[in-house]
C-alpha positions in Angstrom: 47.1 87.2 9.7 45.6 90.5 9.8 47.4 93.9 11.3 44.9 93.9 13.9 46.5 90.3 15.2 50.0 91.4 14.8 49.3 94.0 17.2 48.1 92.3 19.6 51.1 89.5 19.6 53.2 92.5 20.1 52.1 93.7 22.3 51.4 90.6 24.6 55.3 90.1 24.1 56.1 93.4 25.2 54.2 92.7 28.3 56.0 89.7 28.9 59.1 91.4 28.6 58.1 94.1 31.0 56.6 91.4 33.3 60.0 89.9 33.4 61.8 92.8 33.8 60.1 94.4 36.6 59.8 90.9 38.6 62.1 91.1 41.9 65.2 89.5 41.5 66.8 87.1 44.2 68.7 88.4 46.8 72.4 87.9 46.9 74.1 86.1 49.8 74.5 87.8 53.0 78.3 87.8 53.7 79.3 87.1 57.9 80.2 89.7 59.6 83.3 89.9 61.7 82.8 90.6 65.7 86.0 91.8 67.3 85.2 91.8 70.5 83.5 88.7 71.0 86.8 87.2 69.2 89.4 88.5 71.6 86.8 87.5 75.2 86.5 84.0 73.2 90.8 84.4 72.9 91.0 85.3 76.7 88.8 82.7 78.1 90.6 80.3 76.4 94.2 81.6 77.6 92.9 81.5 80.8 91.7 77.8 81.1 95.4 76.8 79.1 96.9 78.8 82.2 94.7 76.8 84.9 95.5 73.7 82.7 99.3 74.4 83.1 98.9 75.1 86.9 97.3 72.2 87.5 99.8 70.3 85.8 102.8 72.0 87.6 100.8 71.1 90.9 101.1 67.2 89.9 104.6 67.6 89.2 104.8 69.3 92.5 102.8 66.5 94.3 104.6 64.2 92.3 108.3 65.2 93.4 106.9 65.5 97.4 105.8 61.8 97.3 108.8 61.1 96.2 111.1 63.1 98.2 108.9 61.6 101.4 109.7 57.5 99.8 113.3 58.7 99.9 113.5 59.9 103.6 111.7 56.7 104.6 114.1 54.5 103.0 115.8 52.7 105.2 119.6 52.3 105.2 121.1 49.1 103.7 124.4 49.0 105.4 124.1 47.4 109.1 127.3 47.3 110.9 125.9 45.9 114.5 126.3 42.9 114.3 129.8 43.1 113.3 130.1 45.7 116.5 128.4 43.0 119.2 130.3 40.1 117.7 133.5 41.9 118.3 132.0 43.2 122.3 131.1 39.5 122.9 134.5 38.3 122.1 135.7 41.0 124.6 133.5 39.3 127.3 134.3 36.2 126.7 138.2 37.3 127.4 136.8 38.7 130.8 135.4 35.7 131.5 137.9 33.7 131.2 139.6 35.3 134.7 141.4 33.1 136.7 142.0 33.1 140.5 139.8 36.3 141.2 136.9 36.5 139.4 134.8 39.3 137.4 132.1 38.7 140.4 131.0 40.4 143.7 130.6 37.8 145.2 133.5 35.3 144.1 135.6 38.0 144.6 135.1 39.1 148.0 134.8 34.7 149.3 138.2 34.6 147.0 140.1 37.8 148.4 139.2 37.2 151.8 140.4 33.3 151.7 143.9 33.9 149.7 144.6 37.6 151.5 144.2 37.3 155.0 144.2 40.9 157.0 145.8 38.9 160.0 147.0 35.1 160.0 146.4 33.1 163.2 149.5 32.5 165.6 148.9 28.4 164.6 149.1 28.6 160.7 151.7 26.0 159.3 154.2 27.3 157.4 152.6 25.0 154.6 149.8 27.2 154.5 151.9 30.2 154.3 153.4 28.9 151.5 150.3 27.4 149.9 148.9 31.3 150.0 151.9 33.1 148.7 152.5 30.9 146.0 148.2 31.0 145.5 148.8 34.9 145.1 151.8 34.9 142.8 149.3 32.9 140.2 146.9 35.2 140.7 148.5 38.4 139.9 150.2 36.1 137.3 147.3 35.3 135.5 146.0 39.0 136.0 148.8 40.4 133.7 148.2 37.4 131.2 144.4 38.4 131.2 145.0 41.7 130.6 147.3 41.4 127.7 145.0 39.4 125.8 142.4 41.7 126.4 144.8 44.3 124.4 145.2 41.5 121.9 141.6 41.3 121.4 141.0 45.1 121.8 144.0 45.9 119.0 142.6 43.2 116.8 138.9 44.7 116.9 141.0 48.2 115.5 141.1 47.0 111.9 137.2 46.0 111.7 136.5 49.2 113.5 138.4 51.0 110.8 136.8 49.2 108.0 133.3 50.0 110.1 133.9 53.5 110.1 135.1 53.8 106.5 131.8 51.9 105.5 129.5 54.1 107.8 130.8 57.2 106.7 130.4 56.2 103.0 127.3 55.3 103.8 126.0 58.6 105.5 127.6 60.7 102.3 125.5 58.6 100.0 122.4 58.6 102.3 119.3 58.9 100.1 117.5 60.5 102.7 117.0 61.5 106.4 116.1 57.8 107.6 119.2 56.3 106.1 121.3 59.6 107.0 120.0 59.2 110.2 120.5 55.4 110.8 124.0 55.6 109.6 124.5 58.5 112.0 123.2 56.1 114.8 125.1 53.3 113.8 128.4 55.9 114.1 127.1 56.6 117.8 127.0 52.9 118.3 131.0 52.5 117.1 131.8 55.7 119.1 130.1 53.5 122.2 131.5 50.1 121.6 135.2 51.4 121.5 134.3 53.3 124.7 133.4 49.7 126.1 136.4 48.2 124.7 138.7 51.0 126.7 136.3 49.9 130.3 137.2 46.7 129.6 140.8 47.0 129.0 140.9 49.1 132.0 139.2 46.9 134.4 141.5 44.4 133.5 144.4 46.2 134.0 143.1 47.5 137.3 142.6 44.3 138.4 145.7 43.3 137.6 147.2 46.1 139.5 145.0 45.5 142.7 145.7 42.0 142.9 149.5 42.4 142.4 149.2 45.3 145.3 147.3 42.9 147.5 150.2 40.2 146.8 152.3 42.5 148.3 150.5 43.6 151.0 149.5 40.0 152.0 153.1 39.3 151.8 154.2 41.8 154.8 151.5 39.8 156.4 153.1 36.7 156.0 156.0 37.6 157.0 155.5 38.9 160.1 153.0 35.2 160.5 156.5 33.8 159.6 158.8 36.0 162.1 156.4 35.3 165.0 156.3 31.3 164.6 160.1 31.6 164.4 160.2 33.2 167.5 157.8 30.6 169.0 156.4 31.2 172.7 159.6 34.3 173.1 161.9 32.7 175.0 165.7 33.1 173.5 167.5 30.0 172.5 169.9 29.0 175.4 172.5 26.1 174.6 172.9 23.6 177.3 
């Protein structure tokens, strides 16, 4: 190869090299850049729907304990002690009922007292009748008393259910779930309160009765014995012996 071709491979290679060298090179990566700001509104929005979240789970919660406060008022109270308290009143009434003589009635009272307790006996009763009528009157007052002591039976025997009743209510309105069953059991307190207060009416009719009927023996019996006194006296005239 001549010089003259050595010098031109040289310098062809040189070009190259120069070519190469002054080419652009390829950019380097861009790295991210870091926005503050935007981080800590991204931060805050996000607190703030966590903070809603939370509310609106505290407001079910809320909700949740209301419905259920409302189910327990509305419960209704379990114990029921009024049938125990009517059984015991109808028992009561049937012992008033069961008056002899002069009964619990307006009008079987007033036929009754005006028949067996004359205000005034007629000049021509028989002494029969007199003694039909005071002996009539003795049974009534009689069975008066009876009556009324087995009211008192009854009445003392209704004591020990009545304390067991209260002891049961009272429990009862302590552990009340609510105001329904508070209230119920309060009611059903009322109701004891009013059935003893019959129970005392009923005791003391009785014993009234008995009382007036034993007053109107007594009365009835001046009555008969003046009725007596005037048919032993007969038409006035003094006994003369022949």
């Amino acid at each position: 190869m001549t010089r003259k071709h050595l010098w031109a491979a040289a310098l062809a290679a040189a070009l190259s090299v120069s070519a190469t060298a002054l080419s652009p090179r390829p950019a380097l990566a861009t790295l991210p850049v870091f926005d503050g700001s935007n981080f800590s509104q991204n931060l805050l929005t996000a607190a703030r729907a966590l903070q809603q979240i939370n509310n609106q789970i505290q407001s079910l919660q809320n909700e949740a304990v209301m419905l259920e406060n409302m189910a327990r008022n509305l419960a209704s109270q379990p114990f029921s002690a009024l049938d125990g308290m009517v059984a015991d009143l109808q028992k009561i009434g049937g012992l008033i009922n069961q008056a002899q003589g002069i009964a619990f009635t307006v009008d079987a009272s007033t036929a009754a007292f005006a028949q067996q307790y004359p205000q005034q006996y007629a000049a021509a009763v028989s002494n029969d009748q007199l003694l039909a009528d005071a002996r009539q009157r003795w049974q009534n007052a009689m069975s008066a008393f009876q009556q009324t002591l087995t009211v008192q039976a009854g009445i003392a025997q209704t004591v020990q259910s009545d304390t067991a009743t209260l002891t049961a209510l009272v429990s009862a309105s302590q552990g009340a779930a609510g105001n329904l069953q508070a209230e119920q059991t309060g009611n059903q307190l009322t109701a004891l309160a009013v059935k003893q207060m019959l129970q005392i009416q009923t005791l003391m009719a009785a014993q009234y009765r008995a009382d007036a009927l034993d007053r109107a023996r007594i009365a009835a019996g001046k009555e008969q014995a003046r009725a007596a006194y005037l048919k032993f006296l007969g038409a006035g005239n003094a006994y003369r012996p022949q």
